[in-house]
N, C-alpha and C positions, 0 to 999 in steps of 0.2 A: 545504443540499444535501450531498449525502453528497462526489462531488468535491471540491467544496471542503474539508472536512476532509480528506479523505484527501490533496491534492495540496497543503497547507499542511503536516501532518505528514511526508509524503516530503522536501518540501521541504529542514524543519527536520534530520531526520534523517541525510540525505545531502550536506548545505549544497552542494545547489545554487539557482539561482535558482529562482522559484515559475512564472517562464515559459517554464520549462523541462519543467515537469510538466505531460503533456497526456493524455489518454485512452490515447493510441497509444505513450504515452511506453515502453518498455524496465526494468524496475526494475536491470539486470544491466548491459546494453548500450550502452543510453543514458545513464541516471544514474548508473551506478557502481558501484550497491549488492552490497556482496558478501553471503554467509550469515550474516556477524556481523548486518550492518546490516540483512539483512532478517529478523532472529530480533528485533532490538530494534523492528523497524518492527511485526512484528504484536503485541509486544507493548503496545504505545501503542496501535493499534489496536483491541485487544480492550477497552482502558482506555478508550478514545474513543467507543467504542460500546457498550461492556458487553457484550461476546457472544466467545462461544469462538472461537479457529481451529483447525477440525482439522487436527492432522499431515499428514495424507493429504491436505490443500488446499494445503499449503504451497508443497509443488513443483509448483502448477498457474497459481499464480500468477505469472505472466511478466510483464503489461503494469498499468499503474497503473490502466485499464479493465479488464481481469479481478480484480483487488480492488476496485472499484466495483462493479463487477458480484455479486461474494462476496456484498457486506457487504450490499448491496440485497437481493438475496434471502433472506438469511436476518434482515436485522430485520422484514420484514413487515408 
């Protein structure tokens, strides 16, 4: 299930707990993550899924469920 990798890699990335990462979770807010951490986080992500992230998606990505949401619609 796509969550599950993605809220195990946030996880790892941000060292925080993994029951911390939930659909609703904040990437900024709630876990922490600054621009370093989320340039490193799509890039694991692209590596985890084999698919591009566009620039222009970056800054849309606010919640750990709108990167669920991303990654789902575009592997198909």
């Amino acid at each position: 299930m796509v969550f599950d990798k993605v809220s195990q890699l946030i996880a790892n990335q941000l060292k925080v707990s993994p029951d911390k990462v939930t659909m609703e979770s904040k990437l900024v807010e709630d876990l922490g993550a600054d621009s370093a951490n989320v340039m490193v986080l799509i890039m694991d992500l692209e590596d985890a899924f084999n698919m591009q992230v566009e620039d222009s998606a970056i800054t849309s990505l606010k919640t750990v469920g709108d990167v669920v949401s991303y990654i789902e619609a575009r592997k198909g």
